[in-house]
N, C-alpha and C positions, 0 to 999 in steps of 0.2 A: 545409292545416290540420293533418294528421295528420304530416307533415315535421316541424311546426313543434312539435310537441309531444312530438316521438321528441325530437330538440334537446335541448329545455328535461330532459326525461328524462336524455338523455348528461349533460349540463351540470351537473346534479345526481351523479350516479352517480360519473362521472370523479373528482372532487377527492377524494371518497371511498377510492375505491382508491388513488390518491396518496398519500393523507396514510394509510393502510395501511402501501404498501410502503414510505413512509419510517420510518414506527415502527417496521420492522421491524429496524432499524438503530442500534448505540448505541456510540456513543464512550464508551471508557473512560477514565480517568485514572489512569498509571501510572507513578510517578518511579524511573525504573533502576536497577539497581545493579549494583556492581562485583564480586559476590561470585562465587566458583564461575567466570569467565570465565578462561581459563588463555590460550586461543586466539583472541581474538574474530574472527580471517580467517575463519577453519574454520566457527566458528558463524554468520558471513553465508554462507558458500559454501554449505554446506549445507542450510541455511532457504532460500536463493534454487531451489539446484538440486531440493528438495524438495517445492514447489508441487504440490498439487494438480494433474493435469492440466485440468480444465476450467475454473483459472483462471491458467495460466501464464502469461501475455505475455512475462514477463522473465526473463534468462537472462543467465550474468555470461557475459562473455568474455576480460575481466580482471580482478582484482582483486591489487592493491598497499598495503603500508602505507600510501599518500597518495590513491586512487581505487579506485573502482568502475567499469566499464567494462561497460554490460550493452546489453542488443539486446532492443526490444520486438518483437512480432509484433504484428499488423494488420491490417484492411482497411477501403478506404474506398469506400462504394457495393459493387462486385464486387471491387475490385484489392487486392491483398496489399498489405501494407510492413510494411518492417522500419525501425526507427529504435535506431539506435547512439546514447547517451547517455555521457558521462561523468558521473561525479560526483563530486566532491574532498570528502574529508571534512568539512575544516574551513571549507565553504561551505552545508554541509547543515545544515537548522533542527531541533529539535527533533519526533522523528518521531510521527504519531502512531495508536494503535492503532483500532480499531473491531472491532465481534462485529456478524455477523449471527445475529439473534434466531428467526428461521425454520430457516435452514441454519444447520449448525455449522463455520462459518468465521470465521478470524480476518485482519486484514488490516493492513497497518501503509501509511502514506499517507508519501512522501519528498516532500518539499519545496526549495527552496535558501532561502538567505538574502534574496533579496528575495521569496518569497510564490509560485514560479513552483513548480508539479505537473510532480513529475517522473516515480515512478512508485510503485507498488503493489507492495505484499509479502506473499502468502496464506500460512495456513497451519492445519491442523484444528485443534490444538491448542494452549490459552492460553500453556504451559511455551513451546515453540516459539517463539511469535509475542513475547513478553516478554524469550526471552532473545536475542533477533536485535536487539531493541532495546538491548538491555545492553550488548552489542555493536558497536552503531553508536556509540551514546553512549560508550565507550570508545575508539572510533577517532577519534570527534571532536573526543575531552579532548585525546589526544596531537598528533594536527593543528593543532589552535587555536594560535595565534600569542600565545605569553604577554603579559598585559596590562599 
């Protein structure tokens, strides 16, 4: 009886904290621009190679006017991996940003063109994390296959 009402306690408790830690969480809405970007290679290389360590995973290993070439770190259960990604600019969707409201991080989410997560982009500060997108979105204007 006393199992059974520790339970009913978690059961209550649990969603609580859930719907917490996701408030803790806010996508922003933020339309790019092209101002001020002389370089945009340099300001992904930099934004990527500048991560925060305790949220690195990803690390470019190439980067070209037409791709991204990065390597995530991993584990799954105890075992390590690493996963090599390419990414072609002009396949990647509209990236998008998030602030964690707790910590002061900022994180931009890569997607492709059908819907598929590819990887995450940290970094402390908004100026940073804004202008890495200004930058992707310029790589992706000139990529784009004229309509």
């Amino acid at each position: 009886m006393k199992g059974i009402r520790i339970i009913r306690i978690l059961l209550i408790i649990f969603p609580c904290f859930y719907l917490f830690a996701c408030s803790s969480i806010r996508h922003v809405q933020y339309q790019p621009s092209k101002e001020n970007i002389s370089d945009p290679l340099s300001i992904i290389k930099s934004t990527i190679d500048r991560q925060p360590a305790a949220y690195n995973p990803t690390q470019i290993i190439e980067l070209t006017n037409e791709y991204i070439k990065v390597a995530e770190q991993g584990s799954f259960i105890i075992l390590p991996y690493q996963a090599i990604k390419i990414v072609f600019f002009d396949n990647m969707e509209k990236p998008k940003i998030s602030k964690d409201l707790i910590r002061d991080i900022w994180w931009v989410e890569i997607y492709d063109k059908s819907g598929t997560f590819l990887f995450y982009v940290y970094a402390t500060e908004e100026n940073r994390i804004k202008r890495f997108v200004d930058a992707l979105q310029i790589m992706m204007e000139r990529t784009s296959p004229p309509h």
